[in-house]
Every structure is written in C-alpha cells, then in structure tokens.
C-alpha positions in Angstrom: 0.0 0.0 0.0 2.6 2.2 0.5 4.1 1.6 -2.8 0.3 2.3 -4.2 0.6 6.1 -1.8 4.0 6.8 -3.2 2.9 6.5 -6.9 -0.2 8.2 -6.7 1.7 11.3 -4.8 4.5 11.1 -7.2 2.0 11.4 -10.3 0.0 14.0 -8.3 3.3 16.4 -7.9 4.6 16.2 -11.3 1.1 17.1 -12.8 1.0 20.3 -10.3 4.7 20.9 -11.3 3.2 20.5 -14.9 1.0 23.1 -14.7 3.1 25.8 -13.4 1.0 27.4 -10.9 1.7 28.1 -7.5 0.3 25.7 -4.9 -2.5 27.7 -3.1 -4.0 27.0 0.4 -6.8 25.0 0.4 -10.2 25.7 2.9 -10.5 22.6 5.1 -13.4 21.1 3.1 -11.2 20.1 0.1 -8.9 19.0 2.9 -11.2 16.9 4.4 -12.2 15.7 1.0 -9.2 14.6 -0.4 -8.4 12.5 3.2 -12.1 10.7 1.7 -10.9 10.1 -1.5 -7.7 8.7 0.0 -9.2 6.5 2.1 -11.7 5.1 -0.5 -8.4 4.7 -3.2 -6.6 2.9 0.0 -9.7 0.1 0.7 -10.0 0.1 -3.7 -6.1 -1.4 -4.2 -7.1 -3.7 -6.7 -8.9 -1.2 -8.7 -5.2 1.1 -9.1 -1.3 -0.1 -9.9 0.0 -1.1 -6.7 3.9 -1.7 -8.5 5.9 0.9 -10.0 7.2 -1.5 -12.3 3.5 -2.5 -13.9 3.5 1.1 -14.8 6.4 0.8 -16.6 6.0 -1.8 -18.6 2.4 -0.7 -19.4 4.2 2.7 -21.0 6.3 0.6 -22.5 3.9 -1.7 -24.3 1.1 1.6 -25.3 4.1 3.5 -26.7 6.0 0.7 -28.8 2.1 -0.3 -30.5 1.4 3.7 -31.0 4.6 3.8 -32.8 3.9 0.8 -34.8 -0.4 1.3 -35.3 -1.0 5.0 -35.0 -3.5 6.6 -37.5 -2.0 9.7 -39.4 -3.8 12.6 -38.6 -3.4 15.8 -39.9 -3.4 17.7 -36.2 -1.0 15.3 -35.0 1.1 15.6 -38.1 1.1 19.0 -36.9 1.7 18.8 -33.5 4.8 17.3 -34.0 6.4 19.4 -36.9 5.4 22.8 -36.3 7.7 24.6 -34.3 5.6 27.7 -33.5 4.2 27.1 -30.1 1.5 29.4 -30.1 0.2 27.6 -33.9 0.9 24.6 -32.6 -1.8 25.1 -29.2 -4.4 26.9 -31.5 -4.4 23.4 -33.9 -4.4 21.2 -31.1 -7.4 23.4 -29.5 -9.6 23.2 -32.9 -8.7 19.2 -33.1 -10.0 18.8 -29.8 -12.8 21.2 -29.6 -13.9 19.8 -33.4 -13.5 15.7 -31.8 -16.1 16.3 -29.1 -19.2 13.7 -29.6 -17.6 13.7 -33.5 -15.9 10.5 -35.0 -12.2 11.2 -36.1 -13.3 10.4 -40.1 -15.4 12.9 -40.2 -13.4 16.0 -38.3 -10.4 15.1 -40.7 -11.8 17.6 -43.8 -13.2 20.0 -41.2 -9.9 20.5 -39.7 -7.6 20.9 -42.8 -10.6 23.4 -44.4 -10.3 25.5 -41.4 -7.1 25.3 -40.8 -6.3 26.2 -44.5 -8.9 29.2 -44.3 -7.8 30.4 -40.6 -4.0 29.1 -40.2 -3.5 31.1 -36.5 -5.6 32.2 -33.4 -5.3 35.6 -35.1 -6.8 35.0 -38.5 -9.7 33.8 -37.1 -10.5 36.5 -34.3 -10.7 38.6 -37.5 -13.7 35.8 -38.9 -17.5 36.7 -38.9 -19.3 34.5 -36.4 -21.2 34.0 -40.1 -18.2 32.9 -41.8 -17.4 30.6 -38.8 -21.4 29.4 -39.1 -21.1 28.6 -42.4 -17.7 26.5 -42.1 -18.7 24.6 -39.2 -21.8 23.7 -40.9 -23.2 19.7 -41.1 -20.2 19.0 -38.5 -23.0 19.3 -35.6 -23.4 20.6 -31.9 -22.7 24.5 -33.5 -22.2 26.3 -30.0 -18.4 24.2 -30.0 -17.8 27.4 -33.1 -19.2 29.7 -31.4 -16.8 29.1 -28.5 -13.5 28.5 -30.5 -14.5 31.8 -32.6 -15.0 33.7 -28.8 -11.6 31.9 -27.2 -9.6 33.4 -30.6 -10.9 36.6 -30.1 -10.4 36.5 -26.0 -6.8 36.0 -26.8 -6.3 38.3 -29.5 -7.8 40.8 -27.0 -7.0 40.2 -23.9 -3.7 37.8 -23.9 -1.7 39.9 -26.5 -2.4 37.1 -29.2 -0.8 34.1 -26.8 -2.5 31.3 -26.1 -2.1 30.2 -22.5 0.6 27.9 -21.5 -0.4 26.3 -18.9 -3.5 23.2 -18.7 -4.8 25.5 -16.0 -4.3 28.3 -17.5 -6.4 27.0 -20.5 -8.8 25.8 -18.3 -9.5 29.2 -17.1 -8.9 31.3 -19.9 -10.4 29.6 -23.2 -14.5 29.4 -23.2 -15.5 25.8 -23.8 -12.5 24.2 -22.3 -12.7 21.7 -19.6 -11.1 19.3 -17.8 -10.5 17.0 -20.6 -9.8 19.6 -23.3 -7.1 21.5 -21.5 -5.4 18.4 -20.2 -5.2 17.0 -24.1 -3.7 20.1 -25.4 -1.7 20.9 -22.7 0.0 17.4 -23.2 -0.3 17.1 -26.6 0.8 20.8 -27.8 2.7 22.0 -24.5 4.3 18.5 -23.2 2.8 18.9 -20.1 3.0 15.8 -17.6 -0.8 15.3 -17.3 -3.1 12.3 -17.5 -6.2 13.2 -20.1 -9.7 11.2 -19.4 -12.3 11.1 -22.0 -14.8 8.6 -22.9 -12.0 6.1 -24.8 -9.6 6.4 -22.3 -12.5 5.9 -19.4 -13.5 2.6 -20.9 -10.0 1.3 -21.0 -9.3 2.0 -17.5 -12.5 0.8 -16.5 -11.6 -2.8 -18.2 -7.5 -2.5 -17.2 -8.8 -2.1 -13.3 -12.3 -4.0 -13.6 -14.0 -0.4 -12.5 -17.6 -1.3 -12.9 -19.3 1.3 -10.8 -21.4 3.8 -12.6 -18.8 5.7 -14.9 -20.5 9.2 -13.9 -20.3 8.8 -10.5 -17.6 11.0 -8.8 -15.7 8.0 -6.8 -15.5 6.6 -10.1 -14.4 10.2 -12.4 -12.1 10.8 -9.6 -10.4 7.6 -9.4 -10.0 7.4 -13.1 -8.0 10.8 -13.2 -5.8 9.8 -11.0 -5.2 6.8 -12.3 -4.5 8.3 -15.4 -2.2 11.0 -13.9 -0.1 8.0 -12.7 -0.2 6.5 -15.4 0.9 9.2 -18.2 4.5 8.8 -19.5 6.9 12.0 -18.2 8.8 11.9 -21.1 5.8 11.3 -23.9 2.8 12.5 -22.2 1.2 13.7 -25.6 1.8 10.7 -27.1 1.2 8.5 -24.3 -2.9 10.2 -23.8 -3.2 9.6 -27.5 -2.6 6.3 -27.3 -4.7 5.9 -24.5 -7.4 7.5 -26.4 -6.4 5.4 -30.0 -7.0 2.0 -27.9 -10.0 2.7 -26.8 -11.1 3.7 -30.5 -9.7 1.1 -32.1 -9.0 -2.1 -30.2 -11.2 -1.4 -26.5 -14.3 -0.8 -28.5 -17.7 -0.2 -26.8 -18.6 -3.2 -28.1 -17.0 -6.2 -29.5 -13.7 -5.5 -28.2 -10.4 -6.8 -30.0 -8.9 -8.3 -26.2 -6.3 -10.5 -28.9 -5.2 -7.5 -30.4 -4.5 -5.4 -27.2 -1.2 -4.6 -26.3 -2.3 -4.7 -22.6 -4.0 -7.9 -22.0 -1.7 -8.7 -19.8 -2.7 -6.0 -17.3 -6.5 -6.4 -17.4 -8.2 -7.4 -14.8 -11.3 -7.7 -16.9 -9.6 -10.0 -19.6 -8.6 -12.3 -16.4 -12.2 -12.0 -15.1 -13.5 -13.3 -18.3 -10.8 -15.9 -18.8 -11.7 -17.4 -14.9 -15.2 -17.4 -15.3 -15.3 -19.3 -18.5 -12.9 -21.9 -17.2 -15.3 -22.5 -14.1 -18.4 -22.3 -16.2 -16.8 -25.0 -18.9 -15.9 -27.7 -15.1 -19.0 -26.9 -14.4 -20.7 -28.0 -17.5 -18.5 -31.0 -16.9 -19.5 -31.6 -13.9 -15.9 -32.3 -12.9 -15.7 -28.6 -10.3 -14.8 -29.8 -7.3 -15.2 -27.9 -4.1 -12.3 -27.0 -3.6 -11.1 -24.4 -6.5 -7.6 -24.1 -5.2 -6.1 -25.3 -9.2 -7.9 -22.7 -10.4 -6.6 -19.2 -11.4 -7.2 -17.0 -8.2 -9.6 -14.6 -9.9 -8.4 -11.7 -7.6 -11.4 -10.3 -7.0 -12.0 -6.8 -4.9 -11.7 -7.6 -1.1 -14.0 -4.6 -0.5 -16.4 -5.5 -3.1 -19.0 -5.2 -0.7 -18.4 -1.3 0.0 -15.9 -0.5 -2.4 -17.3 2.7 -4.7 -15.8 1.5 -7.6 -16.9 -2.4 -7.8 -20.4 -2.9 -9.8 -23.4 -3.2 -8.0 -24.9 -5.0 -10.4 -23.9 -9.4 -10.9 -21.6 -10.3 -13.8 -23.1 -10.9 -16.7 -21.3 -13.7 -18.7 -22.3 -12.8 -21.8 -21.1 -9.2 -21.8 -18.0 -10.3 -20.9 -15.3 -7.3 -20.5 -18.0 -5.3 -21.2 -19.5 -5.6 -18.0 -17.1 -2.7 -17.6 -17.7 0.3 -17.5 -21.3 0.4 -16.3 -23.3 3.4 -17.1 -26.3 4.9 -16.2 -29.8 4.5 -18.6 -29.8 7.5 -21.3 -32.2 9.2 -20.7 -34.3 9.2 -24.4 -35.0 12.3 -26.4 -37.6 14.4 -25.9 -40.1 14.1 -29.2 -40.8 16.8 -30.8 -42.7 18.6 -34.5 -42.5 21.8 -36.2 -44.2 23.3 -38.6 -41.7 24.9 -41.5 -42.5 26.5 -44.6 -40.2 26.8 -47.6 -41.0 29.9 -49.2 -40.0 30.9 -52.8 -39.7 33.4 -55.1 -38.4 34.3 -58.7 -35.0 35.9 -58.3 -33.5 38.9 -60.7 -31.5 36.6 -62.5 -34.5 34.3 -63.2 -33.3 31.5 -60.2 -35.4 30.7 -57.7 -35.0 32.1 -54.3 -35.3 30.6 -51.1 -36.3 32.8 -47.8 -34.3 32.5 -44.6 -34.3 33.5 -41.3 -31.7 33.3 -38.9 -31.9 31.5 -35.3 -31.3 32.9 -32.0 -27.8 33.0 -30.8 -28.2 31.1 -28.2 -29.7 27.6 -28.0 -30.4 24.9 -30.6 -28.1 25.5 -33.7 -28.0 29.0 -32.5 -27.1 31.5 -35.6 -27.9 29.7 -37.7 -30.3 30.2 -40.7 -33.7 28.0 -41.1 -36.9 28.5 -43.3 -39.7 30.1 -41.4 -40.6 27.4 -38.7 -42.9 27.0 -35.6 -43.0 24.7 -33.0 -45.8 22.6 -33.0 -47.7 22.2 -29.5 -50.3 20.2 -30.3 -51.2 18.3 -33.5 -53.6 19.6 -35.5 -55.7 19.3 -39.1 -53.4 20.7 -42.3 -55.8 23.5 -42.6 -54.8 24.9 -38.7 -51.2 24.0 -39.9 -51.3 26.3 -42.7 -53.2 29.1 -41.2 -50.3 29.6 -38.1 -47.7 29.0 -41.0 -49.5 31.6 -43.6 -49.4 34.1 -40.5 -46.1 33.8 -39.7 -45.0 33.9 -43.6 -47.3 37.1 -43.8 -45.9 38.7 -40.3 -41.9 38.1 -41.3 -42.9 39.3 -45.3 -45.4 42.0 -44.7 -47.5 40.1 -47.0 -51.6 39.2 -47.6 -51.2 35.2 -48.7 -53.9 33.2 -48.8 -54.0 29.6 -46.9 -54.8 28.2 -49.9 -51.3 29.0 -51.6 -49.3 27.1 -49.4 -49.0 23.1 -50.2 -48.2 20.0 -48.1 -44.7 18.4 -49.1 -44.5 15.6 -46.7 -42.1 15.5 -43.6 -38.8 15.0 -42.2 -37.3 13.1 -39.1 -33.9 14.4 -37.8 -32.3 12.8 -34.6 -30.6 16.0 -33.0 -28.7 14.2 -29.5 -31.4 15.2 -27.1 -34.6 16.0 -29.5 -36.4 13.8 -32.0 -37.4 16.3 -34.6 -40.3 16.0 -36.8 -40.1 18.5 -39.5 -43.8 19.0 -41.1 -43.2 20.4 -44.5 -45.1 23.0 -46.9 -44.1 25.1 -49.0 -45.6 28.1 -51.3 -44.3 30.3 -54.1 -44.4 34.2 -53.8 -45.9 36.1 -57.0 -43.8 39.0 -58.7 -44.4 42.5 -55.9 -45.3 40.9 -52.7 -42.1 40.7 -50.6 -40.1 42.8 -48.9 -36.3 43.1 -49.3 -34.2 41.4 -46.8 -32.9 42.2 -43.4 -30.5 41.6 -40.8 -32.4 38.5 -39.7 -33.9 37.2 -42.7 -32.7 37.0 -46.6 -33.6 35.5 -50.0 -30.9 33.1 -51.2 -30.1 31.3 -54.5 -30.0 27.7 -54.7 -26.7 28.0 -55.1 -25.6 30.0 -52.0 -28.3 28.1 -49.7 -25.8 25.2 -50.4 -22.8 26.7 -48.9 -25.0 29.1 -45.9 -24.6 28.6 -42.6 -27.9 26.2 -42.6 -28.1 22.7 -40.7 -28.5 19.7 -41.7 -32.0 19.4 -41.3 -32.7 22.0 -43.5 -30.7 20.1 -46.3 -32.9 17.3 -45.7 -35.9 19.4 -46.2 -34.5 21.0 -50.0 -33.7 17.5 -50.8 -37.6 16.5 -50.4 -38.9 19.4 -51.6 -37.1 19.3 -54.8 -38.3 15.1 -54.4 -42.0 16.3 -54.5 -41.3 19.0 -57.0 -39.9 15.7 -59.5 -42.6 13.5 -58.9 -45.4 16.3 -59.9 -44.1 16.2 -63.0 -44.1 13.1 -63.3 -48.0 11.2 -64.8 -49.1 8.2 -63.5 -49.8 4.9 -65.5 -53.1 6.4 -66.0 -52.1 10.2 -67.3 -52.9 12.0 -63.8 -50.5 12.8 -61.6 -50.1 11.3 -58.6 -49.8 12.5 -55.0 -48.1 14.0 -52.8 -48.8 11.9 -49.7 -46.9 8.6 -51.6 -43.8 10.4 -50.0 -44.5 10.5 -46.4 -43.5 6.3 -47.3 -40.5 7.0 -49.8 -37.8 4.6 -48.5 -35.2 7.6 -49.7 -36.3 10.4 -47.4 -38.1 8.2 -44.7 -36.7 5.9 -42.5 -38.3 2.8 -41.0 -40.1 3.2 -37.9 -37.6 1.1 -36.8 -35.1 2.8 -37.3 -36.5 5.9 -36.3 -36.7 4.4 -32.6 -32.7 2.8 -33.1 -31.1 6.3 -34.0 -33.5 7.9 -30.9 -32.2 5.3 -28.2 -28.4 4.4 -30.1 -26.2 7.9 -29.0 -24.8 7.0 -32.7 -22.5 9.9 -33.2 -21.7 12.3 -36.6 -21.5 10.7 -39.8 -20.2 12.7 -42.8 -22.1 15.5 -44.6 -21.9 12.5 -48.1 -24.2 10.3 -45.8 -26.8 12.6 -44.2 -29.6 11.5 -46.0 -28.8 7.9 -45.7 -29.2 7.6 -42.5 -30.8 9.8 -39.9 -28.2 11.9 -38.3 -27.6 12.8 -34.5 -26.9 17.1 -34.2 -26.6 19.0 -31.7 -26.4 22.7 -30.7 
C-alpha cells in the first residue's frame, strides 16, 4: 500500500509541477475531501497499480504499438512538426474542440478546411461569427464554433495574441474548455505531464482495473483521473494520452472489443475475469468442479467489493464479458418533438429561384444559424390549422396578404438531434412577382446556389432534398395520365426511414457521420 501512496503522490506532484502554478492553500473542506478520496483509493487497491514496475511496462507496451499502429492525422502531423508554439496550441485546441461527440473520419476535412482558411488564433478572431457558421456547418453541436471563434478573439484581446501555457491556465482562460480539453492540449501541444480522461480512455481504464461502478459517479471520475495521472509517461505525455485514447477507438471498443489485439492484455483485470469465469463455467458444464477451487486461477477479486465505490453493484453478466465494464447509467431518451416549416419561394432577378431564410437565436439549438420560417408545433392539428399559423407567420416576417390556400403539403422530415427527435412537417408556397419585402439583418432571399454553402443545418438540407423530391414526382403522370400525390412520399424509402429505425437512432447515441451520408441515414446534431 505504501508503494500504491508513493505512486499516486508522485503522479499528483509532477502534474502540479506541470502546470506551473503556484500551490495555493486550500479551505478545510477540500482537505477533508481529499483524506475521503484517499481512504476510499486505499480500501479500492485492486482497482489502481499497486507496483511501479507495472507502470512501466504498461508505457512501455502503449508507446512501442502507438509507434507501430498510430493513425496519421493531420493535427498530430502537426503537433509534432510545427515549431511555432502558439500555432501549434491553437491546432491542437480546434482538433480537440472539433472531436467532441464527432468520430475522427469525419473531423479530418473540417480540420484541414479550417485550418487552411484560418491558419492562426489571429486570422480567425478577425472571422464573422457567419463565416465561422457557415464552415462549421453539417459537423453538428454548433455552440463548439461559437466558443472556439469567442476563445480566438479573448486571446487576441486580452492575452496579446498568446494562447495560455499552462493546462490551467487554459482551463480558465479559453471558453468551452474543460477538464479534458485543456489536459489534451496541454499534453499534446505544450508536453505537459498530465493524464487526459475522456470517454475512450474511461473505458480502457475501466476494463485494465475491472471499474464497474457507474462511470459518472464522482468515486468513479475521480479515481480514473488519478489513475490516469499516474499512469501518463513524463517523457511522452502527448503521445502517451493519445494512445490511451487510440486504444479505446480502435481495439477497446464499446462493443466487441479486439482483447487479442491489445497490447495490454496482460494488465487487465477484466480479460482475467472473463478468462476465470469461463474456465469454471466450462468444469462446471462437466460436472468435474470440485469444491475446492484451489487449481484454479485466483480470480483476484476486490476484497471490499462489498463497499468499495468502484466495484459494480450489479452481478456479472457472462455474456457481456469485458464489457461488463464500464457500467453506465440508462440514457435518458430524447424528448419528441414537431415543427411546422415552410419553404418559401420566389423568382430571383437573375430568373433562379430564391429561397427565404431567417436566422436563429444566438443562443440555444443551432444557434445562428439560418432556417426556413418554422414554428413549434404544441399540439397536432388538421393541415388547414397547420397552414393558417404557418401563412401568418410567412405574412408577419414578409409584410404580406397570402392566402392559406397557396401554401401546399410536401411531406415530412425526421432528424435525430442528441437530445430532441425532430419531426419537420413540411409545406411550402411560391411568392408572385411585388409581394415581398427586401431582406434584413435577420432574414434574406438566397439562390440555390448560396443556400448550399450558408450557414444552414442539416436538417434543412434534408428538407430541400424532399422538396425538390416532391417538386420531380409532380411532373411526373401516372400509369393512367394524372398525376399522382403527394402523400406517396411520407412512405419514400429515400427520405423516410423505418419506424424502426426511427426508434434505433432515438435510443443508439450514434454519433456524426459525414455530410456525403446525411440522407442515408438519420443523423444525430446538436447545438
């Protein structure tokens, strides 16, 4: 145990030395509650590395398979050759802010775009929140632009054009950074001695330590930081996160794990778990287990399981296997909702049709964003209430006198945003010649053309894409010369998907896909 002390302390004062800030005095309540957590990590020994030398080798073995399996990625690639320090933290920062909740395939063309249109902190404190809008666009959860667009213009303006140093410095200093975030870059971009703990990495430990508690739980997050702060290589402690990180994403997976590929097997207490209990479960089936399992493998269970805070509450599951660990808590599923949305056109000056916009909030759901005049709907209701609230919100933004009868039923749209199910009830109408205004800060006409490349979500792309479906199959006579209607769309395979999957995206967490496969599939967004 004293061994176990000596390592924790030892990884606990080279992450403050990391950091470079002064050590403050603490009030007594974060006294007493680090003498809480220390007693719980003390009666929870089998849950941490006990010998210096495991830790060692377990460097050893990450760093020599990150060297041999890595993934080339263009903000490592970068991290490594650019010599400017202060270029070299702003990549790292738009990697990591751009990664949250987003898989690495599609960040990759995100990042070199914007780091090809915005090379340092300073070129993009000069950007237009718009201009930011419109690149972040189909990459999801938009308020993660906002932020990196407000930290680049903090620093520009208040930290001479430096970004901070320090992990806690860019804890404090950069809006949207947290725990996680500063430690990566900080690491990665400054070489500061700091473990990193994100969802990948929280899985591995979890099945290297046979943590099975609830993964949220703040035993659990705070055992898992400091096991990672133990853990981190001094002398690679970039590379040493990332492969922490790469493991998880490539070889720990959520599910269907690759245990014969890791280059750690020999430290999990999960694998050993799993490897135990089959062996007693195959003499059992045999009927040769006797009752006394001394020539078995001692399983090396918790001692404390019964009040340890970081042992599962729940029984082992055999056919889960490693992934009994981590354990988390039951998402809680989306709320459902439907709006009412309304694509309005008119005849442009150079004889293409124009689309009418009108931009979001900026705050909230895709906030700044542009969107065709929408409305929540509260309760369902006939199509003729539909388009009477839609025809008076067309007429109040336009200053117009339409008549319900213009506007015409297109079908509708399901997008999976991460916390709403969003029903998008679709009509649209086309403006005569004289009858609209001309645009204004919030709201403007735009080409087909520009639409394409506006700072628009992608929900509203889905939307164009069945409009312009319905507007095709109009055209388009039946087998018996008449045309046919509109309501065969509401079951087109193409812009509908199967009830059942409808209720898989709402209750999977999928993350991103790629802006090429947004109407394949529907897509989790976020603000």
């Amino acid at each position: 145990m004293s061994r176990l002390r000596s390592a924790m302390n030892k990884g606990k004062r080279v992450a403050l030395e990391a950091t470079e800030t002064p050590r403050k005095k603490r009030p007594k309540t974060a006294v007493k509650r680090e003498e809480t957590t220390d007693a719980s990590s003390a009666s929870s020994s089998y849950h941490m590395f006990s010998d210096p030398a495991d830790v060692v080798r377990l460097r050893s073995q990450l760093l020599n398979w990150y060297d041999k399996e890595k993934r080339e990625l263009p903000w490592r690639t970068l991290a490594v050759t650019q010599s400017d320090l202060n270029i070299r933290t702003y990549a790292v920062w738009v990697s990591e802010i751009m990664l949250q909740q987003t898989q690495v395939a599609t960040v990759i063309d995100y990042f070199n775009k914007w780091m090809k249109r915005w090379p340092t902190v300073q070129d993009l404190a000069a950007a237009t929140l718009e201009e930011v809008n419109r690149m972040w666009a189909g990459l999801g959860y938009y308020s993660r632009g906002k932020r990196l667009h407000e930290g680049a213009q903090k620093v520009v303006s208040q930290l001479k054009g430096q970004m901070p140093r320090t992990v806690d410095s860019l804890l404090k200093q950069l809006p949207g950074v947290g725990r996680y975030t500063a430690a990566a870059i900080g690491s990665i971009a400054l070489g500061q001695v700091t473990g990193a703990v994100d969802g990948n990495v929280i899985r591995v430990l979890c099945r290297l330590r046979a943590i099975g508690a609830d993964s949220t739980s703040p035993a659990v997050t705070e055992a898992l930081w400091s096991l990672a702060n133990v853990l981190v290589d001094p002398e690679r402690p970039g590379d040493f996160n990332q492969v922490m990180m790469e493991l998880g994403a490539r070889v720990c997976t959520p599910k269907a794990p690759q245990c014969s590929q890791c280059p750690v097997q020999s430290h999990c207490r999960s694998y050993r778990k799993v490897h135990v209990k089959q062996e007693q479960n195959s003499k059992k089936l045999l009927g040769k287990l006797d009752r006394k399992t001394s020539n078995l493998p001692d399983i090396e269970d918790c001692m404390n399981s019964g009040t340890c805070s970081l042992c599962p509450s729940e029984p082992w599951d055999d056919e889960l296997g490693v992934q009994n660990f981590p354990r988390k808590p039951a998402k809680k599923p989306p709320r459902v909702e439907r709006t009412l949305t309304c694509v309005v056109i008119r005849a442009g000056k150079e004889g293409e049709d124009e689309y009418l916009l009108i931009q979001r909030p900026n705050k909230g759901l895709l906030a700044g964003l542009w969107e065709f005049p929408s409305l929540l709907l509260e309760e369902e209701n006939s199509e003729m209430k539909h388009k009477r609230v839609l025809c008076g919100e067309v007429n109040r933004k336009l200053g117009t006198n339409l008549t319900e009868s213009l506007l015409q039923y297109v079908g509708e749209v399901v997008h999976i945003f991460s916390h709403i199910h969003q029903t998008y009830v679709v009509y649209s109408v086309r403006l005569k010649d004289g009858n609209t205004q001309t645009q204004t800060e919030n709201m403007k006409w735009l080409s087909r053309s520009a639409l394409q490349e506006a700072a628009v979500s992608t929900g509203l792309k889905k939307i164009v894409k069945l409009h312009d479906f319905v507007d095709t199959v109009k055209e388009k006579p039946s087998k018996d010369g008449k045309r046919q209607k509109q309501t065969v769309l509401k079951n087109d395979k193409k812009l509908q998907t199967s009830k059942k999957q409808k209720l898989s995206a709402a209750n999977s967490g999928g993350r991103q896909l790629s802006l090429s496969s947004f109407f394949k599939t529907v897509k989790e967004e976020s603000c």
